[in-house]
LOKEZA-602938 format. One record per residue (C-alpha): x, y, z; residue number from 1. Coordinates in Angstrom, 1 decimal. Layout:
N
@px = X | py = Y | pz = Z | k = NUM
...
END
This chain:
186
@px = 304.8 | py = 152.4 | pz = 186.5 | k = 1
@px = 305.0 | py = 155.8 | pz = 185.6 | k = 2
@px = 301.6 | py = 157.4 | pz = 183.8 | k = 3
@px = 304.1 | py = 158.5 | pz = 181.0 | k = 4
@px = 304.4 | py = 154.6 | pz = 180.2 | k = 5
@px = 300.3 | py = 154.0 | pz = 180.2 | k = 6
@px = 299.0 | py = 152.0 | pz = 177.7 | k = 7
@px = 295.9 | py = 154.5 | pz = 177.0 | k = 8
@px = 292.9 | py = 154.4 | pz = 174.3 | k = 9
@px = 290.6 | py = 157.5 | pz = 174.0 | k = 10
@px = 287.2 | py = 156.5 | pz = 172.3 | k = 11
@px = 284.9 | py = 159.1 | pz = 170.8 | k = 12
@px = 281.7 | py = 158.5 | pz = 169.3 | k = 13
@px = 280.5 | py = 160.5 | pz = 166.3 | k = 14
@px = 277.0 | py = 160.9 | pz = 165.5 | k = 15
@px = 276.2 | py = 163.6 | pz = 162.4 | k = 16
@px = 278.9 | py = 166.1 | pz = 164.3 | k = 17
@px = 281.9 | py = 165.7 | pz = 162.4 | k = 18
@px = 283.6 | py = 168.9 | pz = 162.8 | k = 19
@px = 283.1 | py = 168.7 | pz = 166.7 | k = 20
@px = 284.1 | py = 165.6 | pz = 166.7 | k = 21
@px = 287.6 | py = 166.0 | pz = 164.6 | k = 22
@px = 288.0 | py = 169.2 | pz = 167.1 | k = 23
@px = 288.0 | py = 167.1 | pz = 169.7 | k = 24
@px = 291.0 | py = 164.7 | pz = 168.4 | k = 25
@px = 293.2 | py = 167.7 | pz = 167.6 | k = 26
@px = 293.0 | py = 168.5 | pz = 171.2 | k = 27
@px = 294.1 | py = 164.7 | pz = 172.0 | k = 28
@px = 296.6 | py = 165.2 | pz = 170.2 | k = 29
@px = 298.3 | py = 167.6 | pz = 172.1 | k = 30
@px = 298.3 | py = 165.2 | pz = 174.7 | k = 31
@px = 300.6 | py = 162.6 | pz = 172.7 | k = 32
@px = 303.7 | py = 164.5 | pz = 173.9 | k = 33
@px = 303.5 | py = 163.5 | pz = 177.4 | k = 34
@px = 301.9 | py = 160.2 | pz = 176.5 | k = 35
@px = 303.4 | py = 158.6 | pz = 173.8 | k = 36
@px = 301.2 | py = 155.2 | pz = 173.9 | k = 37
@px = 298.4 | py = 157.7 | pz = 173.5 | k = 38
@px = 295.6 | py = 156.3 | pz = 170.7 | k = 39
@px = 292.2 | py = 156.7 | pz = 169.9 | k = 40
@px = 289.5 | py = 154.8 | pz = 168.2 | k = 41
@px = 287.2 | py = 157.4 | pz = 166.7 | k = 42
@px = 283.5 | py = 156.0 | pz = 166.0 | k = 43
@px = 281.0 | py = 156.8 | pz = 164.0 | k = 44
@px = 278.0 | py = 155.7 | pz = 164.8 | k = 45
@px = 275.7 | py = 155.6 | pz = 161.4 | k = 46
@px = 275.6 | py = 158.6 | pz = 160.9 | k = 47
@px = 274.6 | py = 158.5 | pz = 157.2 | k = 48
@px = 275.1 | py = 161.7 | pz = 156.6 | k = 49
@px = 278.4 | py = 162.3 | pz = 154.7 | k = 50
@px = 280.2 | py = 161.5 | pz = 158.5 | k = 51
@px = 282.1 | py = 159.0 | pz = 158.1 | k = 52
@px = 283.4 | py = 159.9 | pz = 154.8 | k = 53
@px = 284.7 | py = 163.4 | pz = 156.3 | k = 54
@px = 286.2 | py = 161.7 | pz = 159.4 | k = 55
@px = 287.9 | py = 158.9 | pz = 157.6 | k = 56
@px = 289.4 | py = 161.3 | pz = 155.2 | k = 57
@px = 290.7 | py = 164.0 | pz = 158.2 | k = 58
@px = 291.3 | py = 160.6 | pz = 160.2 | k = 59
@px = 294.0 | py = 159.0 | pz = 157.5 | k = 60
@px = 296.2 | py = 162.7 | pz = 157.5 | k = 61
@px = 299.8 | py = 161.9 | pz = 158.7 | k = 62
@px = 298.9 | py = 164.2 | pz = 162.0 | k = 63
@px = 296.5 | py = 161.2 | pz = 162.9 | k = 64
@px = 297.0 | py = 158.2 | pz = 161.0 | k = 65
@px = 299.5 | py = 156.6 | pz = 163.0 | k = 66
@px = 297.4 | py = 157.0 | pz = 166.7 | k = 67
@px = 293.8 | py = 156.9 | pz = 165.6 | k = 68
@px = 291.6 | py = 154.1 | pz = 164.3 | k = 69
@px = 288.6 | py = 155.1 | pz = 162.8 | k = 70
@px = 285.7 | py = 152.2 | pz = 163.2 | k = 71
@px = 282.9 | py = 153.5 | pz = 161.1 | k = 72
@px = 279.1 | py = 151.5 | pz = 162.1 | k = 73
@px = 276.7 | py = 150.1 | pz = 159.7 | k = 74
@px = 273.8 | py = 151.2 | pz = 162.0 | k = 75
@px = 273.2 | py = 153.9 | pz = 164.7 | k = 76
@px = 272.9 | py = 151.3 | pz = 167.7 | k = 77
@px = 273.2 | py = 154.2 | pz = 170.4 | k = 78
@px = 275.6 | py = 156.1 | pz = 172.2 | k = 79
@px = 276.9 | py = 153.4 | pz = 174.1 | k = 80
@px = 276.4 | py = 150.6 | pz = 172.4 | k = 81
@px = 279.0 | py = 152.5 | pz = 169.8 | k = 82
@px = 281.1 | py = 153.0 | pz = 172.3 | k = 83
@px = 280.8 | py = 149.2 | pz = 173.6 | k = 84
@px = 281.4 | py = 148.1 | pz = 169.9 | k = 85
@px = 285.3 | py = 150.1 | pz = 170.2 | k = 86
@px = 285.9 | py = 148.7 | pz = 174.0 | k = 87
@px = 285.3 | py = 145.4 | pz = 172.6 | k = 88
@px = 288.1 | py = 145.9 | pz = 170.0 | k = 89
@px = 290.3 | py = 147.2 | pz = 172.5 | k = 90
@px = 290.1 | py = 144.9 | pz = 174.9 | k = 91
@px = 290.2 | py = 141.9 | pz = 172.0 | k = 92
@px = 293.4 | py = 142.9 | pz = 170.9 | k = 93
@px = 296.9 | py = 141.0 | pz = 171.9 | k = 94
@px = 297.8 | py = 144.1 | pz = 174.3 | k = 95
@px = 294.6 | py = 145.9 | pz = 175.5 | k = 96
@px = 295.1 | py = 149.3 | pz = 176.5 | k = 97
@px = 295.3 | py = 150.0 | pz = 180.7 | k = 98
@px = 292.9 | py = 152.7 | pz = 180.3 | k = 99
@px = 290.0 | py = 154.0 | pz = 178.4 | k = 100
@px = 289.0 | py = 157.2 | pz = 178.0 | k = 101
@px = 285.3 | py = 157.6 | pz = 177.1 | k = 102
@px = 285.3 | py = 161.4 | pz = 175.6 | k = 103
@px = 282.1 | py = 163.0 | pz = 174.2 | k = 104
@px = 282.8 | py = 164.3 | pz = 170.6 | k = 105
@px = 281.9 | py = 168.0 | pz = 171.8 | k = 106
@px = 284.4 | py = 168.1 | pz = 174.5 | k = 107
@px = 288.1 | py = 169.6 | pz = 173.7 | k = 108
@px = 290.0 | py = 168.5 | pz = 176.7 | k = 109
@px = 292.5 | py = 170.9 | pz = 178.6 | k = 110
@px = 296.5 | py = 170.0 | pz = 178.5 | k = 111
@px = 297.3 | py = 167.1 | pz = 180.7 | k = 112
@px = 294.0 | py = 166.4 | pz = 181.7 | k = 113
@px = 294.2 | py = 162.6 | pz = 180.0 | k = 114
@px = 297.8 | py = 162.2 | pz = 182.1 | k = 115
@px = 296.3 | py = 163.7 | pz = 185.2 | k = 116
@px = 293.0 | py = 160.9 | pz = 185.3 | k = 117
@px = 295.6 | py = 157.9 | pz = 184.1 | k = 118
@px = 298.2 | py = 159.1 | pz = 187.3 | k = 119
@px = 294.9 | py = 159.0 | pz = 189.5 | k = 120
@px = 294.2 | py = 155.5 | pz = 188.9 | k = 121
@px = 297.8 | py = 154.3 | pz = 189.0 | k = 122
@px = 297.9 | py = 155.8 | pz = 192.5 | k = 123
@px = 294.8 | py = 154.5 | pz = 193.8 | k = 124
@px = 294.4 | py = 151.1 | pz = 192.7 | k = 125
@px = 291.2 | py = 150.4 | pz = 194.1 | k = 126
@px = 289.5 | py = 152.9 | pz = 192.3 | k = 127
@px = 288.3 | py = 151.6 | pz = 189.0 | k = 128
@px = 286.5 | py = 154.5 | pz = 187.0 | k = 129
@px = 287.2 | py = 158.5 | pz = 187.2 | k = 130
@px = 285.7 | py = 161.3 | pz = 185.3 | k = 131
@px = 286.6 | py = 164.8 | pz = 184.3 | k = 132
@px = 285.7 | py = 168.1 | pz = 185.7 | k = 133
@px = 283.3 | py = 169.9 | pz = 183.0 | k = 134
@px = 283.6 | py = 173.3 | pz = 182.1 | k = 135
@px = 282.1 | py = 175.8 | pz = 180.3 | k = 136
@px = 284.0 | py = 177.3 | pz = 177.3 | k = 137
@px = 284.2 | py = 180.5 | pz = 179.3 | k = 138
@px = 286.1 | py = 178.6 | pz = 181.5 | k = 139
@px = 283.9 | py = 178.0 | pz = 185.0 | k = 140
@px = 282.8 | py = 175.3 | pz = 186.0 | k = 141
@px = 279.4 | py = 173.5 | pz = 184.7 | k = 142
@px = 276.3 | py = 174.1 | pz = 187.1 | k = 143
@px = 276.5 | py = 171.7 | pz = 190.2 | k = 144
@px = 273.5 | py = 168.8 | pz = 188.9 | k = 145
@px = 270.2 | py = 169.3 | pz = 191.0 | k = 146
@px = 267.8 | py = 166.3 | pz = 191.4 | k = 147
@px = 264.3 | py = 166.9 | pz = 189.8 | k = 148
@px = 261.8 | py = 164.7 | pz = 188.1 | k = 149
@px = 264.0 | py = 164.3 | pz = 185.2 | k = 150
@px = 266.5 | py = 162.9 | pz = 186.7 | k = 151
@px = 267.2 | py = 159.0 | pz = 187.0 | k = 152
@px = 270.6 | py = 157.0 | pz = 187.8 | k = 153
@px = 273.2 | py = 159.3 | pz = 186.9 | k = 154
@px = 276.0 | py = 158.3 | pz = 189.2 | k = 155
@px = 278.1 | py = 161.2 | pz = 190.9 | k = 156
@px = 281.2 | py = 161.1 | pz = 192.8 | k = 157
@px = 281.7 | py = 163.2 | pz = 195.8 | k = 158
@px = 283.5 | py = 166.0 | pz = 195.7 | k = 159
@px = 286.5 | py = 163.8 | pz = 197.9 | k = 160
@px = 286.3 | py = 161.2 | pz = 195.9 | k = 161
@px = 284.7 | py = 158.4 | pz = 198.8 | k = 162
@px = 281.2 | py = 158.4 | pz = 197.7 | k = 163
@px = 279.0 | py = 157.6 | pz = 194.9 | k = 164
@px = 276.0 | py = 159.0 | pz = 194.6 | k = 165
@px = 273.2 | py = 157.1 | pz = 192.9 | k = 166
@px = 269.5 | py = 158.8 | pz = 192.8 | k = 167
@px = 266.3 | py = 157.3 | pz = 191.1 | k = 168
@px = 262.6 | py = 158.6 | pz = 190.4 | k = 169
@px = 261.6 | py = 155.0 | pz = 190.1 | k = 170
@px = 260.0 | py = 154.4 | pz = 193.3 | k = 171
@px = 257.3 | py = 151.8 | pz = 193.0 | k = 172
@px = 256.7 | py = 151.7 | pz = 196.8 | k = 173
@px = 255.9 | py = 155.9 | pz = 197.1 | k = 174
@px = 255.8 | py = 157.1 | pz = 193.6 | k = 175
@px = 257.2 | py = 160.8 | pz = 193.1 | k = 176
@px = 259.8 | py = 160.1 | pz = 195.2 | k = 177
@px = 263.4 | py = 159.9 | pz = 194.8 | k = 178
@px = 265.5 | py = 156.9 | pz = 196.2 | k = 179
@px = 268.9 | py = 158.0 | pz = 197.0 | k = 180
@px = 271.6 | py = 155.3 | pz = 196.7 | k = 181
@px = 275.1 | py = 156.4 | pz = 198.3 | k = 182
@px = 278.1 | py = 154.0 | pz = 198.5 | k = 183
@px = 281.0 | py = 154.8 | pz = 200.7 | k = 184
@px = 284.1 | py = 153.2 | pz = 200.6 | k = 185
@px = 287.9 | py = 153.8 | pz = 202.7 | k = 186
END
């Protein structure tokens, strides 16, 4: 099936960043032209600070009513437990999207860049999840991540595409070290 054809639901979480966050859906919106079953559930995740009043109004303007569901929280449960409330709706509903797109509210995506990870997946079936190159807004690329003491079971993919990279500072056997967790597949 061609990507044009996808079935595929953005979902951005909002906490207290509503301008970012209604940035962020303008530059989705672009995207609609190659991908007409484009939509997006925006959330906002208790913000309780005037939030959800701002996004639901900018949310219900003819340039987004008709491909964006706005799914405003009682409670600030977390980052992703907001963004596990909207994947449960999507995946409840009589035709589930093929995709979802997890985007961060401060992110403005570049042009095709939603068609480009959808036409991955369709081309490699067995690869289930994908993520996006992150830049910087003067356009190069974000620092490589380094492992330090901070860090603690971020997954990474090789830069092919074969590997994930798994590393943990929970060592109980040798405390202070870092287990590093690499699954390969062909």
């Amino acid at each position: 099936m061609p990507v044009r054809n996808s079935s595929i639901a953005v979902v951005t979480v909002n906490y207290r960043t509503p301008a970012l966050t209604k940035r962020c859906i303008a530059a989705v919106a672009k995207e609609r032209k190659g991908l007409p079953r484009l939509r997006a559930v925006v959330v906002d995740g208790g913000s309780a600070d005037g939030s959800a009043a701002e996004l639901s109004a900018a949310l219900a303007k003819p340039a987004f009513a008709s491909w964006v569901e706005f799914m405003p929280l009682p409670i600030n449960g977390g980052f992703g437990w907001a963004n596990n409330q909207a994947i449960q709706r999507l995946l409840q509903r009589a035709e589930p999207p093929e995709f979802i797109h997890l985007l961060n509210p401060d992110t403005e995506i570049e042009p095709d860049a939603i068609r480009f990870l959808a036409d991955y997946l369709l081309r490699h079936p067995r690869i289930a999840a994908v993520g996006s190159q992150l830049i910087d807004p003067d356009g190069s690329n974000l620092e490589q991540l380094t492992f330090d003491e901070s860090f603690d079971g971020f997954p990474m993919f090789s830069p092919d595409g074969k590997k994930l990279v798994w590393a943990s500072n929970r060592n109980d056997k040798n405390p202070g070290e870092t287990n590093l967790f690499i699954a390969e597949w062909k």
